[in-house]
N, C-alpha and C positions, 0 to 999 in steps of 0.2 A: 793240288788235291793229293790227298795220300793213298796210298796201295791199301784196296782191300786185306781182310786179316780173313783167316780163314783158309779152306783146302775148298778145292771145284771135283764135283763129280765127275768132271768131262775127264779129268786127269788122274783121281782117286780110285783105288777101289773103295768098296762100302766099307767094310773092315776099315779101312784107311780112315774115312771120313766119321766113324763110328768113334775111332781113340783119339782123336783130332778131340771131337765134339765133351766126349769125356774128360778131357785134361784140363777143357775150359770151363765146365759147368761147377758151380759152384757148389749146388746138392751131389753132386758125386762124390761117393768114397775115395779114390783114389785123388782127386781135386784136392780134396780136402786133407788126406793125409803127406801130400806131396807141400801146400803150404806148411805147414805146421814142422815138416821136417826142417822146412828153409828159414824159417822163422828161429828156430829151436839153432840150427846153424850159424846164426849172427846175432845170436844174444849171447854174449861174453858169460851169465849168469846159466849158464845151462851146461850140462854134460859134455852134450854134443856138438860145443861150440869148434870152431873149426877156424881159429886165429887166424890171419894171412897176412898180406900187404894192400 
């Protein structure tokens, strides 16, 4: 069985469990501007592509 994903209140502050929940939701601004950077990142055809190995 695999490990839950997620943060536990027992061990979280609220704040904690707040940007946790945020980074995951897909209606969120910051969700949403964090793909788009990573995306924009590993498309060779973009600005702000970011070459590597």
């Amino acid at each position: 069985m695999s490990k839950p994903h997620g943060v536990s209140g027992n061990t979280h502050t609220q704040q904690q469990c707040n940007h946790y929940a945020n980074q995951h939701n897909p209606n969120n601004a910051a969700h949403t501007a964090n793909n788009n950077n990573h995306a924009n990142q590993c498309n060779p055809n973009n600005s702000n592509y970011k070459g590597g190995k």
